[in-house]
C-alpha positions in Angstrom: 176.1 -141.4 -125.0 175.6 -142.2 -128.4 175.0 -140.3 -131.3 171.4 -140.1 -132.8 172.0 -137.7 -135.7 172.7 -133.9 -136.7 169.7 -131.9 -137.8 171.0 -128.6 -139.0 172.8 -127.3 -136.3 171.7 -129.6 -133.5 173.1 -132.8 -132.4 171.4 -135.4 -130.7 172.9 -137.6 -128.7 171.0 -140.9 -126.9 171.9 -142.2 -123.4 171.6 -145.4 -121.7 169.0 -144.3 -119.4 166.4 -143.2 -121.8 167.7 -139.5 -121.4 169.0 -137.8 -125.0 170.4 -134.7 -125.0 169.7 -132.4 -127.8 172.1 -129.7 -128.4 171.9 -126.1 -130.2 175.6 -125.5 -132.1 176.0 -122.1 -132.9 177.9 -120.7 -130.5 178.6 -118.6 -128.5 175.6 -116.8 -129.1 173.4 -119.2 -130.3 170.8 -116.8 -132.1 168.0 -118.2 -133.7 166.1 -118.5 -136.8 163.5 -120.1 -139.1 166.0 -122.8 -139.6 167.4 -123.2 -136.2 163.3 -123.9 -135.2 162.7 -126.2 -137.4 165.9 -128.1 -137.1 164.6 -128.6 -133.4 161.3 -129.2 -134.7 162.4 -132.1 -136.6 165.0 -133.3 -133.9 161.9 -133.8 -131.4 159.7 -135.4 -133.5 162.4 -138.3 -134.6 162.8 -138.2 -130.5 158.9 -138.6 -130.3 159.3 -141.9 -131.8 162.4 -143.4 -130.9 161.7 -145.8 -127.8 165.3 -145.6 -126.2 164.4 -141.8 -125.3 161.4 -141.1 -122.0 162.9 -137.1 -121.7 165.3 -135.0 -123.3 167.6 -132.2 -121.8 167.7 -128.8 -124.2 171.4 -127.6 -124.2 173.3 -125.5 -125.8 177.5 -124.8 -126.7 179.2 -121.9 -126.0 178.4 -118.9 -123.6 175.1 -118.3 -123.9 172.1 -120.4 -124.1 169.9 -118.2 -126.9 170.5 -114.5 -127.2 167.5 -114.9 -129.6 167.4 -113.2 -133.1 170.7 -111.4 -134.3 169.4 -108.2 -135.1 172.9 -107.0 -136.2 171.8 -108.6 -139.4 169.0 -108.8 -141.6 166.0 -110.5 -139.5 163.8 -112.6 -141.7 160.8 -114.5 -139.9 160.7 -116.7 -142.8 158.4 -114.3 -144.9 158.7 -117.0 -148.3 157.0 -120.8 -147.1 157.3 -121.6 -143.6 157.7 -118.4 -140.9 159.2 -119.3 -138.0 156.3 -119.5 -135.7 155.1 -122.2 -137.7 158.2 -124.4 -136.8 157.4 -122.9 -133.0 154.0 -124.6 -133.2 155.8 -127.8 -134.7 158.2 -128.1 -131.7 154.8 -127.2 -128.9 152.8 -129.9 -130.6 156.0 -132.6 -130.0 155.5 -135.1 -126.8 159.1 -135.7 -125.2 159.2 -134.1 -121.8 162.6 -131.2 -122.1 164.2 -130.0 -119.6 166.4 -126.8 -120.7 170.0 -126.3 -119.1 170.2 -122.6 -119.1 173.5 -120.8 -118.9 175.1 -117.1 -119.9 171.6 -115.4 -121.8 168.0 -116.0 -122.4 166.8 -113.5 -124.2 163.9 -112.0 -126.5 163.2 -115.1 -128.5 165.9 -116.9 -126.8 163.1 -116.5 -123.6 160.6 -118.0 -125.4 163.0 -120.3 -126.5 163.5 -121.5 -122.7 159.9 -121.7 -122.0 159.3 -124.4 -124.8 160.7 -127.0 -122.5 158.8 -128.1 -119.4 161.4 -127.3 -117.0 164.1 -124.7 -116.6 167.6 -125.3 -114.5 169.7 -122.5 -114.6 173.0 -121.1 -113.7 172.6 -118.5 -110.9 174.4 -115.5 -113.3 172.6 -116.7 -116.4 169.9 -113.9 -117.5 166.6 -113.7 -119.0 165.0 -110.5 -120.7 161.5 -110.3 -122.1 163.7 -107.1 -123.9 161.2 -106.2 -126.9 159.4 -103.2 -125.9 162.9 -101.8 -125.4 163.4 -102.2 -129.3 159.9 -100.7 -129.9 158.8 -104.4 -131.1 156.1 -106.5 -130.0 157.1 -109.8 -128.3 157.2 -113.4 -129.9 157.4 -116.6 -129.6 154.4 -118.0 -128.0 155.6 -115.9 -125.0 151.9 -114.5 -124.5 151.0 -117.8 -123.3 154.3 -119.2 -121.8 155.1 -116.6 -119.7 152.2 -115.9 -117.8 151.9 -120.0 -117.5 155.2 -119.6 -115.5 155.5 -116.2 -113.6 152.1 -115.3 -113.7 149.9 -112.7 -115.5 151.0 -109.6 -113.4 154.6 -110.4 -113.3 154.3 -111.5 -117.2 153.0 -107.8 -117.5 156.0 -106.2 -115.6 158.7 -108.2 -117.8 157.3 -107.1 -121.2 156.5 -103.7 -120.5 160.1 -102.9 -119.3 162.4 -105.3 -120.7 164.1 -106.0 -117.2 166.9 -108.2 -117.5 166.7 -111.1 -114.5 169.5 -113.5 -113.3 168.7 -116.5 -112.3 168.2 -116.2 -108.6 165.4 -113.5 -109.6 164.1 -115.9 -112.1 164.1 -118.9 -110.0 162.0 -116.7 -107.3 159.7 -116.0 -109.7 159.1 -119.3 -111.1 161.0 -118.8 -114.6 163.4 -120.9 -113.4 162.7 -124.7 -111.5 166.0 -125.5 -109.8 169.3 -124.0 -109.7 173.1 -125.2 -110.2 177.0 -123.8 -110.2 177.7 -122.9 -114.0 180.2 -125.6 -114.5 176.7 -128.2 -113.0 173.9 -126.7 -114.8 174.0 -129.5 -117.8 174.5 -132.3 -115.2 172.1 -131.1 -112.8 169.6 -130.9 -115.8 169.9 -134.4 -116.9 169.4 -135.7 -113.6 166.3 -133.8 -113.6 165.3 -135.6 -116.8 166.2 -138.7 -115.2 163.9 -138.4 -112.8 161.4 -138.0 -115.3 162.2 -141.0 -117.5 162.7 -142.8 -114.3 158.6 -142.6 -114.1 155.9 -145.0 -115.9 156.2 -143.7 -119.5 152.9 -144.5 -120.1 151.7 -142.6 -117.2 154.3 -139.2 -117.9 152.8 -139.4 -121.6 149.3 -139.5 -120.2 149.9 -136.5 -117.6 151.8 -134.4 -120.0 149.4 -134.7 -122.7 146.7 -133.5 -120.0 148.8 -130.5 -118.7 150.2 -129.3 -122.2 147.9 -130.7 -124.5 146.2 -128.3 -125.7 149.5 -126.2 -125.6 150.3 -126.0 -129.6 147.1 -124.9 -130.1 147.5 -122.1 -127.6 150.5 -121.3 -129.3 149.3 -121.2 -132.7 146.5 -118.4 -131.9 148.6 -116.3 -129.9 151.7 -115.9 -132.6 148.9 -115.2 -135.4 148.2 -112.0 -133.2 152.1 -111.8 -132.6 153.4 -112.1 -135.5 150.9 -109.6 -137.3 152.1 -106.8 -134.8 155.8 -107.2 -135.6 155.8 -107.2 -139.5 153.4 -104.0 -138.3 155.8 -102.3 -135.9 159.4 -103.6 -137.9 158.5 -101.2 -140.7 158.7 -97.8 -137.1 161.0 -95.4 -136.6 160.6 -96.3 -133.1 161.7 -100.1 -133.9 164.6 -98.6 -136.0 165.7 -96.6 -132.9 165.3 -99.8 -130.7 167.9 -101.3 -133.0 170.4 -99.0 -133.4 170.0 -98.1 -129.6 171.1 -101.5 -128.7 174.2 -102.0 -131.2 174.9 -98.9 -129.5 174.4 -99.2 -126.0 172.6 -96.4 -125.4 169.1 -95.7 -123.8 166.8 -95.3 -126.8 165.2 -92.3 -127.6 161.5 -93.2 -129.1 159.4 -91.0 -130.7 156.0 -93.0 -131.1 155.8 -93.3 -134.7 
């Protein structure tokens, strides 16, 4: 492998096979914010031009793959210049195929997060949660479109109305997840994956990606205007406040509807 360049905190490494693998440094939870986005955004559209990469694998360090926003802090969406979902629509509109080696947690954002790429392998323990109705918040991330894309509408429905947490035997049942592998074989199992791919016609993968998830950003773009105007609405709840403090707690939240 060789090293590409650090944008924020993700490296990018090249290999000899036309497979890079991008990696998110902020373990061990890797939580995510206006920064972390566009630091990705940016990573994948240097990859966009760089001929020596066909696909990419989406990896992470540390224990878990995104355990999405820390909400043990202050959350900022990016509410001075650029909010986050704009740097969400900056990474949909990029054109490298990704395929996302999943271990430990995926979840809230760190879900969407796993449904940027266009394939998922994942550890058979790892976990995915659609957990923002259990924090009396509306969900994020482009996940009105992605998840249904993967799981369907009516199991999209069941995930976000009650915040199950999956592994990733359920997932990859469902269709959240496209192949599994061991823990200590999800990264390697991933990049063959993107091997495969960059194995194929370049030309051709850019020509059928560009007709399956073309019109993707877009997508994106219109669904986080209506998601992003019903978080800053329901962030300023009791009920969201309860979400919160029920989950530093671990305890069952008691919401009041207001």
């Amino acid at each position: 492998m060789t090293e590409f360049g650090r944008f924020g905190d993700i490296a990018v490494d090249l290999g000899e096979d036309f497979v890079s693998v991008v990696e998110i440094r902020r373990a061990p939870n890797n939580f995510f914010d206006q920064s972390l986005i566009s630091s990705l955004a940016d990573a994948f559209e240097k990859l966009d031009a760089e001929p020596r990469c066909r696909a990419a694998v989406l990896a992470s360090e540390g224990k878990h793959f995104c355990a999405g926003a820390n909400f043990a802090t202050e959350v900022s969406l990016g509410a001075v210049g650029k909010h986050l979902y704009d740097e969400a629509v900056r990474l949909f509109a990029t054109h490298t195929p990704v395929v996302a080696a999943v271990q430990g947690a995926a979840i809230g954002g760190g879900l969407g997060l796993a449904l940027w790429p266009d394939f998922r392998v994942a550890a058979p323990d790892a976990r995915f949660s659609a957990n923002f109705a259990r924090l009396g918040f509306h969900h994020g991330f482009g996940l009105s479109v992605t998840l249904p894309r993967a799981v369907g509408r009516q199991r999209a429905l069941e995930l976000l109305y009650t915040g199950e947490r999956i592994d990733g035997e359920r997932a990859h049942a469902i269709g959240l997840v496209d192949r599994l592998a061991p823990l200590a074989r999800v990264r390697e199992e991933a990049r063959a994956f993107a091997a495969e791919i960059a194995a194929s016609g370049p030309l051709a993968i850019a020509s059928i990606r560009e007709t399956m998830r073309g019109q993707l950003a877009g997508e994106i773009r219109a669904a986080t205007q209506r998601e992003r105007s019903e978080q800053e609405r329901l962030q300023h709840t009791s009920d969201f406040k309860e979400g919160v403090a029920a989950m530093a707690e671990r305890r069952p939240p008691a919401f009041r509807g207001n």
